[in-house]
N, C-alpha and C positions, 0 to 999 in steps of 0.2 A: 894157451895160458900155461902157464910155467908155475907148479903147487909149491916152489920153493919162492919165486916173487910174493906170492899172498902168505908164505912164514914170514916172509921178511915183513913184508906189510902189517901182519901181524904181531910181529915184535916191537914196532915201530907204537903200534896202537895200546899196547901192555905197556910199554915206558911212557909214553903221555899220558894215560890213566894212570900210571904211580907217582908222574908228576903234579898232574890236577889233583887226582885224587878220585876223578871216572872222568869218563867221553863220554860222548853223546852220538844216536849214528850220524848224524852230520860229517862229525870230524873224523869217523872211520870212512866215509866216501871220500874225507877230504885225501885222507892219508893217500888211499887207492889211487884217485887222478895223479896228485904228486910222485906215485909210480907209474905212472902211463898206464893204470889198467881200469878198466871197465867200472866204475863206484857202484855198478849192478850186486858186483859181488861183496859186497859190505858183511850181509850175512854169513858169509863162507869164512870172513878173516873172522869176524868173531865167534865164530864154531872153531877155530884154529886156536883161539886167544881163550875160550873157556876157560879152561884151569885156572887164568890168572885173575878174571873178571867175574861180577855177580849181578844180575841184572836188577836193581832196586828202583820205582819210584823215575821210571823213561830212560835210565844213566845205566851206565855199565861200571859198575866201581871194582876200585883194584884191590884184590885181594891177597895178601902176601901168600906162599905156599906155607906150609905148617909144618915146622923142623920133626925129626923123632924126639928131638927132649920137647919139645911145646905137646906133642901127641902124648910124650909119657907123663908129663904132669898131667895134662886133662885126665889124665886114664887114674893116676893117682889120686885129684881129687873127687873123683867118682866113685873111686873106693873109699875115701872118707865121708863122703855124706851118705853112701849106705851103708858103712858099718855105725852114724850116730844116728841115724835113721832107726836102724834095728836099735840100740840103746833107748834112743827117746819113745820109740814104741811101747817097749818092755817096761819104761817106766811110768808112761802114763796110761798103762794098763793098772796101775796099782795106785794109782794119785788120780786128784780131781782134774780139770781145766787148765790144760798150760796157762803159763801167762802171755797174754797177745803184744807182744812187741816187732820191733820192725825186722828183724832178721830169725823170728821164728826160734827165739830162745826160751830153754823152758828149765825151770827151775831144777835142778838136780845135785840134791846133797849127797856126795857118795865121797867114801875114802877113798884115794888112790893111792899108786905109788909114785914118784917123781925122780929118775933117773938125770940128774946131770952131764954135761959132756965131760967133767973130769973123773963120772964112776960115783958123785958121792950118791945116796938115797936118802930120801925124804918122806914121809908119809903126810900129804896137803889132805884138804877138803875143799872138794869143789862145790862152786856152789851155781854155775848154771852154764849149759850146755846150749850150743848151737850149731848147725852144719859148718860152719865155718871156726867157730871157736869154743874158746872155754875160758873160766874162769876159775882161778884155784885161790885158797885163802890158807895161809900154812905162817911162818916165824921167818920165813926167807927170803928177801930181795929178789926175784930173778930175770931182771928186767935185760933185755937182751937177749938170754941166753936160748938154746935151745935144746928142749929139754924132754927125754921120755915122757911118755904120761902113758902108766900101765891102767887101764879100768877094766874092773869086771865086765865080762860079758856076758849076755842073757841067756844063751847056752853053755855059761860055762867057761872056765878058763880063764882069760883075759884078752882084752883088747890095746894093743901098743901102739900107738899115735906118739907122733916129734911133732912139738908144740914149737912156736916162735915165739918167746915171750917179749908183747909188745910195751906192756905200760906195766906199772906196780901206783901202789896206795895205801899210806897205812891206813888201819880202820880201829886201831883202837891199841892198847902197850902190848908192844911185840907181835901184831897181830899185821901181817900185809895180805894185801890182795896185788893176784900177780892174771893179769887179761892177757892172752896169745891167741896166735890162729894156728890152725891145722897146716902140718908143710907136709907129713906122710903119716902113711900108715904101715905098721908092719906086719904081714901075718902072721900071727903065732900057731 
């Protein structure tokens, strides 16, 4: 038996898994006889075919590999939900009962600063925090854009997150409310 035959066979069985979407071992013995080899070895090509496959539920589904920018976003949004993690901690050490909503957002009035990408500054008020977002109420439109968002941090300093601002709403004369989600964080 030839270990370059069972690559080959195994590349064969990772491209019809990204075609389906998974195999099954049926159709990796199938692949095997379709090279004249032995379908004994089925489990051989899918220890070859690892990397690209997950075995879920009797299926072998296909897994794409994970670029460095897909690795360094996850890694970035890891560092944002432990630096609001440490925020939301800090703050409902000194407040009652967050509020229980579906994405674990908890009330948080705090100044900040708000950095735009043309340099200008703004001083908002946020008015509730989430791992994933925030919510700022300030005189300014910023729908779109994306934009610093310096907050205090609970030892101290500040904490700099680039916001995406997704939606705005006025709530009352001259008064907007601007909803984004978290794209980075900076260390300061």
């Amino acid at each position: 038996m030839n270990v370059n035959n069972l690559q080959g066979v195994a590349e064969q069985v990772v491209r019809r898994a990204e075609r389906q979407g998974h195999v099954v071992a049926k159709e990796v013995r199938e692949e095997l006889t379709r090279a004249g080899l032995d379908d004994a070895l089925w489990k051989d090509v899918l220890a070859l075919a690892r990397s690209s496959l997950s075995y879920r539920n009797g299926r072998y589904h296909y897994s794409a590999p994970v670029s460095d920018r897909v690795r360094a976003e996850q890694s970035q949004q890891r560092d944002i939900q432990s630096a609001v993690s440490r925020i939301i901690e800090h703050h409902q050490s000194g407040a009652g009962q967050p509020e229980r909503r579906e994405q674990g957002r908890v009330d948080f009035v705090q100044v900040v600063k708000v950095v735009t990408e043309d340099e200008r500054e703004f001083t908002l008020l946020t008015r509730d925090l989430s791992p994933t977002g925030l919510r700022l109420i300030g005189t300014r439109r910023l729908l779109g854009q994306k934009v610093r968002v310096l907050i205090p941090a609970p030892e101290g300093g500040h904490l700099d997150f680039v916001l995406r601002v997704l939606w705005t709403c006025p709530v009352g004369e001259d008064l907007i409310e601007n909803g984004g989600t978290f794209l980075e964080i900076h260390q300061a």
